[in-house]
C-alpha positions in Angstrom: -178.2 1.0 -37.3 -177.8 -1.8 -35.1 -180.1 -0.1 -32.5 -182.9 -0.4 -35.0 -182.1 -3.7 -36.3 -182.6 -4.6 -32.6 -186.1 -2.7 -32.2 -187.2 -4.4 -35.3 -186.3 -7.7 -34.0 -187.6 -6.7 -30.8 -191.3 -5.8 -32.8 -190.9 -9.2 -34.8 -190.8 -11.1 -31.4 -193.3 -9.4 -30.0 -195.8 -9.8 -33.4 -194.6 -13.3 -32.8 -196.0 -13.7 -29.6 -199.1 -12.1 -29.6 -200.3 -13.8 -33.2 -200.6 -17.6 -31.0 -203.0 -17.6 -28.2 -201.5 -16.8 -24.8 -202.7 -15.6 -21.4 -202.9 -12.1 -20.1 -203.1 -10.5 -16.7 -206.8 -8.8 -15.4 -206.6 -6.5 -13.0 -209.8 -5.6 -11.1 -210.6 -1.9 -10.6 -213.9 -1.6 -10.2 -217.1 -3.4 -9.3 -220.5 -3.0 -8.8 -223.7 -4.7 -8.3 -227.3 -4.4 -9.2 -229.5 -6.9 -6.5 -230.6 -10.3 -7.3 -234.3 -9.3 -6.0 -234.7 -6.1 -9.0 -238.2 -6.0 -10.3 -239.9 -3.9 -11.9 -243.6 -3.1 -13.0 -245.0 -3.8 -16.3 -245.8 -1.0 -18.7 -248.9 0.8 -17.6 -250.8 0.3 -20.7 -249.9 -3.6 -20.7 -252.6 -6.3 -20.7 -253.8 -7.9 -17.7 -251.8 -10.8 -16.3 -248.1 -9.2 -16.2 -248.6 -7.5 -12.4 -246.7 -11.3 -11.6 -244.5 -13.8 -12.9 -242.9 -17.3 -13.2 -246.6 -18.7 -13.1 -245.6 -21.5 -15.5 -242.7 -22.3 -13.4 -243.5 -25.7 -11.7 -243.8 -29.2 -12.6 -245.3 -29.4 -15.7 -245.3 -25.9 -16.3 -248.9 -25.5 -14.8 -250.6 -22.8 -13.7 -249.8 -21.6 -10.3 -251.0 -18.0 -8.7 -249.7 -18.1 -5.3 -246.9 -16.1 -5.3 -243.9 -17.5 -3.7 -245.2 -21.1 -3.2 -242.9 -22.4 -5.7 -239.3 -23.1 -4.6 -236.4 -21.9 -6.5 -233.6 -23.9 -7.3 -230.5 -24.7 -9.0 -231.6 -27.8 -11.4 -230.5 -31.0 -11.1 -227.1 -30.3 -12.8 -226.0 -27.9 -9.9 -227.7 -30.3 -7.7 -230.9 -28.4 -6.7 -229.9 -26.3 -4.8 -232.6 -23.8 -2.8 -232.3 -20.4 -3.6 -234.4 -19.2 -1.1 -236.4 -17.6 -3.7 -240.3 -18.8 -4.5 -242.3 -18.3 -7.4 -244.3 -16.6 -9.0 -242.6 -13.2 -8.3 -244.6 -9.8 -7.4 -243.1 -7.9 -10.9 -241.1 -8.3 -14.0 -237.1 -9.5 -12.6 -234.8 -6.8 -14.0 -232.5 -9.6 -14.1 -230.7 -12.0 -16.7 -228.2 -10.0 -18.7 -227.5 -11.2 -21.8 -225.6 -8.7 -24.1 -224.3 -5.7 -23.4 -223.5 -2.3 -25.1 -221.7 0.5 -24.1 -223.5 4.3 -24.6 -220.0 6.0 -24.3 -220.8 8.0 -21.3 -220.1 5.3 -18.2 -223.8 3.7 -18.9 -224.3 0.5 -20.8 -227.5 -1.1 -22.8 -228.1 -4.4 -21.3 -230.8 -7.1 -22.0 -232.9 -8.9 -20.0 -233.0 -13.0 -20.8 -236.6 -14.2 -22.1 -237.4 -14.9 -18.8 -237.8 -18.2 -17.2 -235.4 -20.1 -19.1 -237.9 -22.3 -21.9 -240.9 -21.0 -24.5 -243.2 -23.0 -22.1 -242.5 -21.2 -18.9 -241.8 -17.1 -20.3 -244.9 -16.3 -21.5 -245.9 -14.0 -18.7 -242.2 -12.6 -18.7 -242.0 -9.5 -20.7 -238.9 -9.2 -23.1 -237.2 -5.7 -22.1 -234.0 -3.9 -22.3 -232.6 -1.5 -20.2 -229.7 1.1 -19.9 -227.6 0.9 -16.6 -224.9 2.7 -14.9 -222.6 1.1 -12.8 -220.8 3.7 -9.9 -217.5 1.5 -9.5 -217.0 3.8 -6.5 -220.1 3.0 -4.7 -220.3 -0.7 -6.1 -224.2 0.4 -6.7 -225.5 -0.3 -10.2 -228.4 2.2 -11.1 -231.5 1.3 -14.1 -231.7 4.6 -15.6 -234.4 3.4 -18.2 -236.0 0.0 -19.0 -237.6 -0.5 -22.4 -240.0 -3.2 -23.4 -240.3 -4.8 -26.6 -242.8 -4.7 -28.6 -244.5 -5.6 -32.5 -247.5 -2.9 -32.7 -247.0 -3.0 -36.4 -247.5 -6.2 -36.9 -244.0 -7.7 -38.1 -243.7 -10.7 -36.5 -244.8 -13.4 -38.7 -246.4 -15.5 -36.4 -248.6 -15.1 -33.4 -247.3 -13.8 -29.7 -248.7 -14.1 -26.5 -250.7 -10.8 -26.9 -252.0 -10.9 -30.1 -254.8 -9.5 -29.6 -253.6 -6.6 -28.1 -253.0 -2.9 -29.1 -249.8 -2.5 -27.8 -248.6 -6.1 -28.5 -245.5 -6.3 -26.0 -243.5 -9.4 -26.8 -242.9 -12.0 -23.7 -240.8 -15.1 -23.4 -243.0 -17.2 -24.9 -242.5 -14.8 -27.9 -238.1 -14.7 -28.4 -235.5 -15.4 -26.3 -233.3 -11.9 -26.8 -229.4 -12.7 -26.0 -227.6 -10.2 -27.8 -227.8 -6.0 -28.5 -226.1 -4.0 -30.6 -227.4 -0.2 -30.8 -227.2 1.0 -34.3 -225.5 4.4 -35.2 -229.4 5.6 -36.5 -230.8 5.5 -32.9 -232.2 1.7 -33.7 -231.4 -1.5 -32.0 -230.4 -4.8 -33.5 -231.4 -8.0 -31.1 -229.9 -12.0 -31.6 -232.3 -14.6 -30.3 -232.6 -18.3 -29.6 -235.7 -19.8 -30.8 -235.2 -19.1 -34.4 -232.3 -18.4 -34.5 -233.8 -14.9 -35.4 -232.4 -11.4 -35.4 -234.4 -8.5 -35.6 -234.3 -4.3 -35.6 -236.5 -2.2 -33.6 -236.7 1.6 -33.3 -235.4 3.2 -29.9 -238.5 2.6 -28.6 -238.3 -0.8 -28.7 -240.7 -1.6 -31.5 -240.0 -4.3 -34.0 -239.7 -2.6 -37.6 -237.2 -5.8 -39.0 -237.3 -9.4 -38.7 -235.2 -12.2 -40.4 -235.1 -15.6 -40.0 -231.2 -17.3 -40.6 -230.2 -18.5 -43.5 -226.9 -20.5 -43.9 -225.4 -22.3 -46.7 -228.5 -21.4 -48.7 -230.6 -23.3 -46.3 -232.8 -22.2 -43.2 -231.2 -22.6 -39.9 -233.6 -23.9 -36.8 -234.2 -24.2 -33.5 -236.5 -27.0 -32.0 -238.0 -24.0 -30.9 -238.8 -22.2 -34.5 -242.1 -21.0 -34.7 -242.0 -22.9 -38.4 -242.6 -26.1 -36.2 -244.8 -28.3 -34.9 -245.0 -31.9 -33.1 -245.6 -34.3 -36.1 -248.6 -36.4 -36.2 -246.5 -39.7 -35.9 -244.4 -40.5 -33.0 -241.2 -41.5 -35.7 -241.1 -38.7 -37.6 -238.2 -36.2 -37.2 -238.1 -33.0 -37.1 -235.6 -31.4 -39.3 -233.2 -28.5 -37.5 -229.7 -28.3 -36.9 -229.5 -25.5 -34.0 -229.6 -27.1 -30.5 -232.2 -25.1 -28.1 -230.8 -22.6 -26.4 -228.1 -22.7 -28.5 -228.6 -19.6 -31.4 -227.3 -16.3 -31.0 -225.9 -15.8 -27.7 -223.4 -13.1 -29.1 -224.3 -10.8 -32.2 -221.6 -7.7 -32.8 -221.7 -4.9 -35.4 -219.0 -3.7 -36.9 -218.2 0.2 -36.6 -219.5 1.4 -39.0 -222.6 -0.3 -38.8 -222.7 -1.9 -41.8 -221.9 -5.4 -40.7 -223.6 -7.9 -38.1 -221.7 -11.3 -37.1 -224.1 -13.1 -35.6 -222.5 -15.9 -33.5 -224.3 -19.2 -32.4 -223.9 -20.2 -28.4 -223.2 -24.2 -29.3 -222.1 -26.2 -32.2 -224.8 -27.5 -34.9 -226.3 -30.7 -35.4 -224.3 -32.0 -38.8 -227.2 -32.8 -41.2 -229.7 -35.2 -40.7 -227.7 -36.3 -37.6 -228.1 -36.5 -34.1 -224.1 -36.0 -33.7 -222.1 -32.2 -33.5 -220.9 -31.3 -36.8 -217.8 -30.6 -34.9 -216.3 -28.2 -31.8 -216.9 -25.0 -33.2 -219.2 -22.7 -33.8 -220.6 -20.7 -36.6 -220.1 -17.3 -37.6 -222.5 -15.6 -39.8 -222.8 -12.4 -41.6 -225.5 -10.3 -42.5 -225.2 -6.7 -44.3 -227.7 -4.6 -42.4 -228.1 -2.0 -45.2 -229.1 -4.6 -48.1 -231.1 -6.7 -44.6 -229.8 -9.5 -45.8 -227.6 -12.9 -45.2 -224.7 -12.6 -47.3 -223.6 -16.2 -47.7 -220.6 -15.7 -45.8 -219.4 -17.3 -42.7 -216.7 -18.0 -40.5 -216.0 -20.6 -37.7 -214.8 -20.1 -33.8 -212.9 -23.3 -32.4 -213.7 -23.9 -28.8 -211.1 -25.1 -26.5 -210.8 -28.3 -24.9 -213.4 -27.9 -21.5 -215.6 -25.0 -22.8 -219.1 -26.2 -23.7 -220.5 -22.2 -25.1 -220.0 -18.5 -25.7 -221.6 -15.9 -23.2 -221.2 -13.1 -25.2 -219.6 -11.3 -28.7 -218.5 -7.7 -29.1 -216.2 -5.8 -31.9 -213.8 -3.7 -30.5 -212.6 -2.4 -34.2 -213.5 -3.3 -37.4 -211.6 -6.9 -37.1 -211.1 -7.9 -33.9 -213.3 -8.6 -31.5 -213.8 -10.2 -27.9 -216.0 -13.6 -27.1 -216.4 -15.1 -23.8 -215.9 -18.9 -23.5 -217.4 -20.8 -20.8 -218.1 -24.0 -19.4 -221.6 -25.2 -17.7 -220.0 -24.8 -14.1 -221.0 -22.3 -11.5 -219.3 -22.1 -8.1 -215.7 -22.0 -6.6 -213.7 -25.1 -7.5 -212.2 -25.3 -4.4 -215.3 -25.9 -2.8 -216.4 -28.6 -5.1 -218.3 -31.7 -3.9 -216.8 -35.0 -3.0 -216.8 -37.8 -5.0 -220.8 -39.1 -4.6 -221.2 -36.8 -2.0 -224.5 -34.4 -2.8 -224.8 -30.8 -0.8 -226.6 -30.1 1.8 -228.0 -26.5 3.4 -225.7 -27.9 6.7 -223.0 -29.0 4.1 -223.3 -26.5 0.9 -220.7 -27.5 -2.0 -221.2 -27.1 -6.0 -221.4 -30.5 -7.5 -220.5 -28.9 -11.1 -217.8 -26.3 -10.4 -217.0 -23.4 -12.4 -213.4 -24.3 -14.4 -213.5 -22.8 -17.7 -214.5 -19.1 -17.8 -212.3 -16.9 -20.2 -212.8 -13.6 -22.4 -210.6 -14.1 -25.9 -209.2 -11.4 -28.2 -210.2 -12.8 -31.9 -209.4 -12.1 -35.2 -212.2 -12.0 -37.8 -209.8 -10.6 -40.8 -207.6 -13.7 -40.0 -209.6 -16.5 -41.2 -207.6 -19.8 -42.2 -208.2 -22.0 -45.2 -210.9 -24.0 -43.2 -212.5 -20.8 -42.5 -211.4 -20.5 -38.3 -210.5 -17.3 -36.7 -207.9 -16.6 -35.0 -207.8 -16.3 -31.4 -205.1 -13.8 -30.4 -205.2 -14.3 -26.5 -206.6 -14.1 -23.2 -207.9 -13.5 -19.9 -208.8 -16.7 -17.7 -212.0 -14.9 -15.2 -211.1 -17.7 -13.3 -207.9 -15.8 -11.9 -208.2 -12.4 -12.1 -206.2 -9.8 -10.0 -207.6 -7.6 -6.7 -204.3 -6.2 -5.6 -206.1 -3.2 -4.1 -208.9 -5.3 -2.6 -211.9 -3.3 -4.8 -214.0 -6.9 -4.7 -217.5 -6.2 -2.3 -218.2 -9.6 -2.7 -215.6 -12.7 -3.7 -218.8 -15.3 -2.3 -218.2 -18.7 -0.8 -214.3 -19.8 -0.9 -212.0 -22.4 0.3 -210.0 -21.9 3.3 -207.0 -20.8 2.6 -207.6 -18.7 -0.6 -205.5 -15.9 -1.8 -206.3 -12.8 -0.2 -205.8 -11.2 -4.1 -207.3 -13.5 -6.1 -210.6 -12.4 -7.8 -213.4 -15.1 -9.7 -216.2 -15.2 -11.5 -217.6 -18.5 -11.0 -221.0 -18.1 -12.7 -222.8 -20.5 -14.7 -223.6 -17.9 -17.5 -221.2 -14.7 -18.2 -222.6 -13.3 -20.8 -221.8 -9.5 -21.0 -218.0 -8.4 -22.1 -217.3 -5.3 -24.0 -214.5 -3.0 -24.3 -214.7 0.7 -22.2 -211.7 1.9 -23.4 -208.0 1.3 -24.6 -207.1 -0.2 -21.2 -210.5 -1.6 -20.0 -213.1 -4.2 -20.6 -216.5 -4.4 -18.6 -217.5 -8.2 -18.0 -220.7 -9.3 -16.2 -222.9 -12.5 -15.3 -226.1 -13.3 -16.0 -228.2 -14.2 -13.1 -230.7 -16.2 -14.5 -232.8 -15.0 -11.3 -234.1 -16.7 -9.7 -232.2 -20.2 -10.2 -228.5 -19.6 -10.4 -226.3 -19.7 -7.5 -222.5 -19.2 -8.1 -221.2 -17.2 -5.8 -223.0 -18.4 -2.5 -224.2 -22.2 -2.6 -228.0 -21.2 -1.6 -228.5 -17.5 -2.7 -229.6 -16.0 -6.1 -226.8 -14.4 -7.9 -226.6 -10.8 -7.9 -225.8 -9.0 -11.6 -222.4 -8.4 -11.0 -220.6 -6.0 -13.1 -216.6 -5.9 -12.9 -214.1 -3.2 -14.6 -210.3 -4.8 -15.6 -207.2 -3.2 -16.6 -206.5 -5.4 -19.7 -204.0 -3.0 -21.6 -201.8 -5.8 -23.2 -205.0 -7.9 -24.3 -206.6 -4.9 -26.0 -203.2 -4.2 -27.6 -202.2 -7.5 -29.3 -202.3 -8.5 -32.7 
């Protein structure tokens, strides 16, 4: 009796401990790459124009065919860095993961970003998804099959970049695809940003669903909703409450299928306000049998230094995992002096990655105000390679731990669960502009397998 008084105290404890949000251990066993440089060719039977890309990629978005005479760089943010990249590119970048799903056999769906960043400079960047399979022995990442979007059928209801055309393939001028979630039917559910849309498409790729958000009764927009247009006086407003580049970043299903959460990447705008309506972000949930909002949603607090999600995946019909990030990209230790701007002869990063975790959330937890609960977790900023399985830990500090393992990108945006022990996590490039873990070289996708046990356990 007393021995099972104690285990049950024991179990209490431990219930105790895992319902507040605390840290666990990652350990690194595997990781793998796919090349900054990927491209591709577009779809033999796509209009003319798509052979390059990244033509609307300098100042003002102008025209410019010369490939490779427009330098890459980080942005002023990251303090313009040169990636030693030019634009326009010869092909369609593989590159810019967004969302991420596993297939169950040790190969992943994965989407491609909208292309260049904005509607203005995408639109000869053809949206496409791909399936990928990462060889954690080799550290080589393979594209066993890329598919590109398309809306032959005509869903869409308003007008793409090749309208005209019979096959209609959508472009980054079109959606801005950041999240995937393949359907038990063999169909494929996509989150956007310009809408915020989400829409279905066969497993060819071709639209066959499309729904604009609805929340709290109301539409829910982007500055970048194809419902909008500059007004015809320079004081007249605009009325949308999603930032740009700030809608549905993660989308997850539930197991069954039934369910999509679709969850925004920033807070909104409160109403008729310039200001946040606070620091969380909305959860919202729509019954993909009935294809419909259903009036429900939930909120996800972000912590104190985190600025976004990257990415949103179910790992059973409740809990779920969400990465949290801030805008930095590149080793702290190597961050730039006060006042003090990098150099090629003197690289630093003048906005250092801090903030880069994966949490373990509760959807079935919600409290009165309608927050989740965020069970625990891993802090990508100090992860474990005891076994030295890195092939690339980029620029560091003198000095740093030989074991140490992080993943200083601007935008991580892929996390989903392999198994009862593992998660997959990975970054997305945005190739060819990002540069997190050298100072002046495009990002590689990097894929990384961790032994989470304890995170994937607690409750």
């Amino acid at each position: 009796m007393r021995n099972l008084l104690l285990a049950g105290i024991a179990a209490i404890a431990l219930t105790n401990a895992a319902s507040a949000d605390q840290r666990f251990e990652a350990r690194v066993v595997g990781h793998a790459m796919l090349p900054a440089a990927t491209l591709i060719a577009p779809p033999a039977d796509a209009p003319p124009g798509f052979a390059n890309s990244g033509r609307f990629t300098g100042p003002g978005n102008s025209r410019v065919e010369a490939l490779g005479s427009i330098p890459a760089d980080t942005g002023a943010m990251h303090g313009n860095r040169r990636t030693g990249v030019g634009l326009p590119l010869q092909g369609q970048p593989v590159q810019g993961f967004s969302g991420i799903r596993p297939v169950g056999d040790g190969s992943y769906w994965v989407t491609t970003d909208n292309g260049f960043g904005t509607r203005r400079n995408s639109a000869d960047a053809l949206l496409m998804f791909h399936r990928i399979r990462p060889n954690f022995q080799t550290g080589a990442t393979t594209v066993e099959r890329t598919i590109f979007l398309s809306d032959p059928n005509r869903v869409l209801p308003f007008p793409i970049a090749t309208e005209t055309s019979a096959q209609r393939y959508l472009t980054g001028a079109d959606l801005d695809i950041e999240s995937i979630q393949n359907a038990p039917d063999g169909s494929f559910w996509f989150g956007e940003e310009f809408g915020p849309y989400i829409f279905q498409t066969d497993g060819e790729g071709r639209v066959t669903r499309f729904f604009e958000t609805m929340l709290d009764g109301q539409p829910l927009r982007s500055p970048d909703n194809h419902a909008f247009q500059l007004p015809a006086t320079p004081t007249a407003a605009v009325p949308y409450r999603s930032r740009r580049s700030g809608g549905y970043e993660g989308m997850a299903m539930t197991p069954d299928g039934q369910t999509i959460w679709a969850l925004l990447e920033q807070p909104l705008f409160a109403a008729n306000s310039d200001q946040s309506e606070g620091q969380f972000l909305r959860l919202i949930e729509f019954n993909t049998g009935r294809g419909a909002w259903t009036g429900r949603s939930l909120r996800y607090r972000l912590e104190a230094g985190a600025t976004a999600i990257g990415d949103f995946n179910m790992i059973d019909d409740r809990r779920a995992l969400v990465i949290e990030r801030d805008n930095g990209e590149g080793d702290p230790g190597l961050a730039c002096a006060q006042g003090v701007a990098p150099t090629a002869a003197a690289p630093c990063f003048p906005l250092p990655a801090r903030f880069k975790r994966v949490y373990l959330i509760d959807l079935g937890a919600a409290d009165a105000e309608g927050y989740v609960r965020k069970i625990g977790h891993i802090d990508l900023m100090a992860m474990q390679d005891p076994q030295g399985l890195v092939r690339d830990r980029g620029a560091l500090p003198a000095g740093a731990p030989a074991g140490r393992f992080t993943f200083p990108f601007f935008t991580i945006e892929n996390v989903a669960m392999v198994d009862a022990d593992h998660i997959i996590v990975g970054n997305d490039n945005n190739y060819p502009f990002s540069a997190g873990r050298h100072p002046n070289a495009p990002d590689n996708n990097e894929q990384v397998l961790l032994h989470v046990p304890e995170l994937l356990r607690a409750r």
